[in-house]
N, C-alpha and C positions, 0 to 999 in steps of 0.2 A: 441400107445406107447408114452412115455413121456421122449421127449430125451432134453437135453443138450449140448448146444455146447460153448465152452468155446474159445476166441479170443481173440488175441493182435491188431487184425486189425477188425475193424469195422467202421461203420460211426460214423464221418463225413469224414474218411478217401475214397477215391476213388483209385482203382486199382482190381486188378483179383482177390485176394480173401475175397473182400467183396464179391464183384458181386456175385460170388460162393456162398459164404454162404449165402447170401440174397435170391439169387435165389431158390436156393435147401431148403432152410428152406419156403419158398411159397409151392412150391412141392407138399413138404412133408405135409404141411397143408391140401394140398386141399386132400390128398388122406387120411386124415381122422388123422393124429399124430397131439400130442401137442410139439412145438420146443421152447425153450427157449434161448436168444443165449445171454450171457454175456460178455463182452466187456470195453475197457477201459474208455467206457463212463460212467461209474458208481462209478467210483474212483477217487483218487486225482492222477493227471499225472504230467509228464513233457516231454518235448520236448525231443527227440530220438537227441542223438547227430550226427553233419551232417546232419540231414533230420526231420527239427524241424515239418513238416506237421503232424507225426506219434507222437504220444502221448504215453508215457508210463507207466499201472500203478503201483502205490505207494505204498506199504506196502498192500497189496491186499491178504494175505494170510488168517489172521482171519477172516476178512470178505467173503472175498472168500469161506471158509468153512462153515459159517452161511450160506451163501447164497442157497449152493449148500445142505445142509441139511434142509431149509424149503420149498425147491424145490420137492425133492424126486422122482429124473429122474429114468426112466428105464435105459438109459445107455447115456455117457461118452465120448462126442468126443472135444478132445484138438487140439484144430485147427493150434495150433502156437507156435515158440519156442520161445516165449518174457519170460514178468514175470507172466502174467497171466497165460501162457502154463504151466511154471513151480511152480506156487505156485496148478494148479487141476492135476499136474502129484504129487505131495507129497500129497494133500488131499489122492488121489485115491491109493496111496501104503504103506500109513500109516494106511489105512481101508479094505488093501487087495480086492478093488474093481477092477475089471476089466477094460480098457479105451482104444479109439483109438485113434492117431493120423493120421496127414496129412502132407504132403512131397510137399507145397506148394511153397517155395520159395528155390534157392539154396544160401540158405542161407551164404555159407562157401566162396562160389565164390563173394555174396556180400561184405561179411565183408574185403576180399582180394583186391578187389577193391577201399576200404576206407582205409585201415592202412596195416599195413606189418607185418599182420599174415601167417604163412603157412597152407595152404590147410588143410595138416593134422590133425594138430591140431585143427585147426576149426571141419572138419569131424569126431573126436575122439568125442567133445564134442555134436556135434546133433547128431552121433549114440547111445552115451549114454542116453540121453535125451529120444528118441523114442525106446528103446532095450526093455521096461516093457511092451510096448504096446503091446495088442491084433492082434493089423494090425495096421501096416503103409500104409495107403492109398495113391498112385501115379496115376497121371494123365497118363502117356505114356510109351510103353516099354523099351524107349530110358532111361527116367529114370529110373525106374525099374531097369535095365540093370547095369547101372553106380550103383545105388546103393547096390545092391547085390554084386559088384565085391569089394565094399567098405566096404561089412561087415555087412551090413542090413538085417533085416530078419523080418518075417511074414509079409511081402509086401502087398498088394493087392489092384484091379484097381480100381480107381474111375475116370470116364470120364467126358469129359465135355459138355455144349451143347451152343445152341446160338438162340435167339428169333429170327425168321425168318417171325415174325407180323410185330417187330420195324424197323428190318436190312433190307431194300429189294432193289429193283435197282429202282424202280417205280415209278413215280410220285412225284418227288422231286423237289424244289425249291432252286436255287444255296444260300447258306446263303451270307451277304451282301459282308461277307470279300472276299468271290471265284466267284465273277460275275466279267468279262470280266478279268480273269486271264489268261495269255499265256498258253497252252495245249501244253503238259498234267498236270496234276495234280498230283506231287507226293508226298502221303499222309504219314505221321506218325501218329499215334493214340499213346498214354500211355503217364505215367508217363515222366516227362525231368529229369533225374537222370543220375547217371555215370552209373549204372551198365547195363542202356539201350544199350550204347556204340552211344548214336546217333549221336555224331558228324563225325562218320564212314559215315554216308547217307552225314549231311552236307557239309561235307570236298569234296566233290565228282562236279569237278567244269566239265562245260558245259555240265550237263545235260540238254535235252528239257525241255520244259515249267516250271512248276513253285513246288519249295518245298513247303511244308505246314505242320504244326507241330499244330497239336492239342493236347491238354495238358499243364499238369502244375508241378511244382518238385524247387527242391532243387538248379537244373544247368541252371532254364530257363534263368535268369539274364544275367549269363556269356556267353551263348551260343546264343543267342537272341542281345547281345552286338556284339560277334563275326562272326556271320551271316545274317545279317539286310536284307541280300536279297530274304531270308525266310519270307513266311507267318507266324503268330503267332499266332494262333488263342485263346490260353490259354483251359481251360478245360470247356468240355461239353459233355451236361448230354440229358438222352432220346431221345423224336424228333429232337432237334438240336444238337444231336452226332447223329444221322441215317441220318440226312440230309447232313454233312460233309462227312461222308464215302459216302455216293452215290454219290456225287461231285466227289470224286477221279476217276487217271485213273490207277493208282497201288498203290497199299501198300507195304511197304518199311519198313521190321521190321529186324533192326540192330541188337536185341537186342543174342545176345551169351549166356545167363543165364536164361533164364523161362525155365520153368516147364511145359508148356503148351504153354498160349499167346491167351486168350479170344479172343483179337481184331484180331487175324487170325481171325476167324471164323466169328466173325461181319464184317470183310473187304469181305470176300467170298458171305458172305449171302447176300451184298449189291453188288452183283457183281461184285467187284473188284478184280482182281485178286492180288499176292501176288510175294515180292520179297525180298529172305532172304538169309541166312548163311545157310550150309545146316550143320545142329547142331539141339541136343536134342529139342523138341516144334516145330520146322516148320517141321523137319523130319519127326514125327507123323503124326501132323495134317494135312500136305500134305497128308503121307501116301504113295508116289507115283505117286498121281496122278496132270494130267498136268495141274491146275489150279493157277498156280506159278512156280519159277521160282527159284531156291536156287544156289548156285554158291557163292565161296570164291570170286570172281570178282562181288562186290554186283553193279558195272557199268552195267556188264552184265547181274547182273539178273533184275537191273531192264530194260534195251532197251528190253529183249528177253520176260518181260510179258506184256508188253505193247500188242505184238501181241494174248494175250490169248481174246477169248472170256467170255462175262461178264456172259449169259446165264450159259456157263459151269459152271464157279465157283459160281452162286446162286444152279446152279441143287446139286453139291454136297454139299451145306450148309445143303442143306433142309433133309441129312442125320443124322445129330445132333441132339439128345432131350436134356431137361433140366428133362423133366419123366424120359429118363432110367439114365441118372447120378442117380439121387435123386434113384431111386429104386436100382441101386447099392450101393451107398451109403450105404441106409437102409440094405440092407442083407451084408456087413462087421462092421456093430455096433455088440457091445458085451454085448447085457441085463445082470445086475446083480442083480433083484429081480426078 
C-alpha cells in the first residue's frame, strides 16, 4: 500500500513525534508498504513564534496539492495541527477523500502555557480540525478518556514502542560530562521548553547526587542561567543519547502535558527507573506497574525510585514493539482507492 503521511514536525526538528513517524514509517517499510512522509522541509518556512527551533510552512497549499496528486497514495494520514495539517485536511474534503489524524501533542494545554488563551476555545478549535477524520488516533486511555469527555469522536489506539537494541542498561561507558559526578544521577531527557514544566525537577533543592538535563529548546538559556548547578548536557542523538540514559540513576519527567513521553520508555528500557506526576503519559506507560514512582511530591517520587530495581524496569521495556504500533497504525488508515 501506498501511504502518505503529511507533518508539521519533521526533521531536522528532534522530539516524540518525529521519532514516531520516523520509526513507524521504517516499520512499515520493512513489512513491504511504500511511505512517503511530507514535511515542512519542502517549503518556504518561518520560525514558530516562541519556539523558533520548529519551522513553519508557507503558503503550502497549491503545492501541497500538486504534491499529493503526483503521489497517488492509497490513504491519508495528517499527522499535525500546523499549516501543513490543515492545508491536507481542505485538500482531503474538497475531494471528499477520506483521512486520519493523530492526537500527538496537547496541544491546547501548550498554546495556554504561551499566551492567555482559554482551554476551551483552544479545544473548540483542534476538535474541529480532527471532527472530518476517519480516526483520531491516541496513544493512551488516559487520553482517549479526556478526549471523548471533550467531544471527540472516532478515536482510536495507536501505541508506542521503544528500541530495546539501542536503549539497554549494559555495557556502557560514562559520557565525558557524567564521569566522577556525585551519585545519583538524576536524569531529564527532552525538549527544554515551558510546557515540559522542568523547572519543577530543578527548583527542588538538596536532592542527592547530581541533576542532568539532556536536551535542547527555547527555555535552556534562561534556565541553564538559573541553575548553573545542573549538568547541561544539550541534545543527543543515538549511541550517545543510550549512553546518557544508562548513566542515570532515575528519570525525572516533570512534564504535565504529553501524550505519551517516548523517553519513559527509553529511560525503562535502559534500566532506569522513572519518577513523575501521576497525570495522563506516565499513568499509561507505567500502567501500574512498580518500575517508577508518580506522586504530586515529585521529591518523593524521586527518593522512592531510586530504590526500584534497574532489571525490573528493562524486563518491562522489553514489552514494547515499534511492529505492533506500526501494525496498528496500519489497520486504523482509511484506503480511498
Amino acid at each position: 500500500m501506498n501511504i502518505l503521511i503529511i507533518t508539521d514536525a519533521w526533521h531536522p526538528q528532534v522530539n516524540g513525534v518525529v521519532r514516531t513517524i520516523a520509526t513507524v514509517r521504517a516499520e512499515l517499510e520493512r513489512m513491504g508498504h511504500v511511505v512517503e512522509v511530507i514535511g515542512p522541509d519542502r517549503f518556504r518556512t518561518i520560525p514558530m513564534p516562541t519556539y523558533p527551533e520548529i519551522r513553519l510552512a508557507l503558503g503550502a497549499g497549491r503545492r501541497l496539492s500538486s504534491m499529493i496528486d503526483a503521489l497517488r497514495p492509497d490513504c491519508i494520514h495528517v499527522a499535525t495541527e500546523g499549516p501543513l495539517g490543515h492545508a491536507a485536511r481542505r485538500y482531503c474534503l474538497k475531494r471528499d477523500i477520506p483521512f486520519t489524524t493523530a492526537y500527538h501533542t496537547r496541544f491546547p494545554e501548550y498554546v495556554r502555557d504561551r499566551m492567555p488563551i482559554p482551554l476551551a476555545l483552544s479545544y473548540a478549535v483542534v476538535r474541529r480540525f480532527h471532527k472530518p477524520a476517519a480516526a483520531v488516533m491516541v496513544a493512551t486511555p488516559s487520553i482517549e478518556q479526556d478526549l471523548r469527555a471533550r467531544g471527540f469522536t472516532n478515536i482510536r489506539r495507536w501505541t508506542r514502542g521503544v528500541d530495546t537494541d539501542l536503549f539497554r542498561p549494559e555495557g556502557r561507558t560514562l559520557p565525558p560530562l557524567l564521569q566522577d559526578l556525585p551519585r545519583p544521577i538524576l536524569m531529564y531527557v527532552g525538549r527544554v521548553a515551558v510546557e515540559k514544566n522542568l523547572e519543577d525537577f530543578l527548583k527542588i533543592r538538596d536532592l542527592p547526587g547530581t541533576k542532568v538535563v539532556v536536551g535542547d529548546g527555547p527555555a535552556r538559556a534562561e534556565l541553564q542561567a538559573k541553575y548553573p548547578e545542573a549538568v547541561w548536557c544539550g541534545a543527543q542523538h543515538g549511541e550517545a543519547l543510550a549512553h546518557h540514559y544508562a548513566a542515570a540513576d532515575v528519570f525525572v519527567f516533570p512534564s504535565r502535558t504529553d501524550t505519551f513521553g517516548l523517553v519513559l520508555l527509553e529511560a525503562l528500557a535502559s534500566g532506569v527507573p522513572v519518577a513523575a506526576y501521576p497525570v495522563p503519559g506516565p499513568l499509561d506507560v507505567l500502567n501500574g506497574t512498580p518500575v517508577g514512582c508518580l506522586n504530586e511530591d515529585l521529591r518523593h517520587a524521586i527518593e522512592s525510585a531510586l530504590s526500584i530495581p534497574r532489571d525490573r524496569c528493562r524486563e518491562y521495556a522489553l514489552s514494547f514493539s515499534w511492529r505492533k504500533s506500526a501494525e496498528q497504525f496500519l489497520a486504523n488508515l482509511r484506503p480511498f482507492t
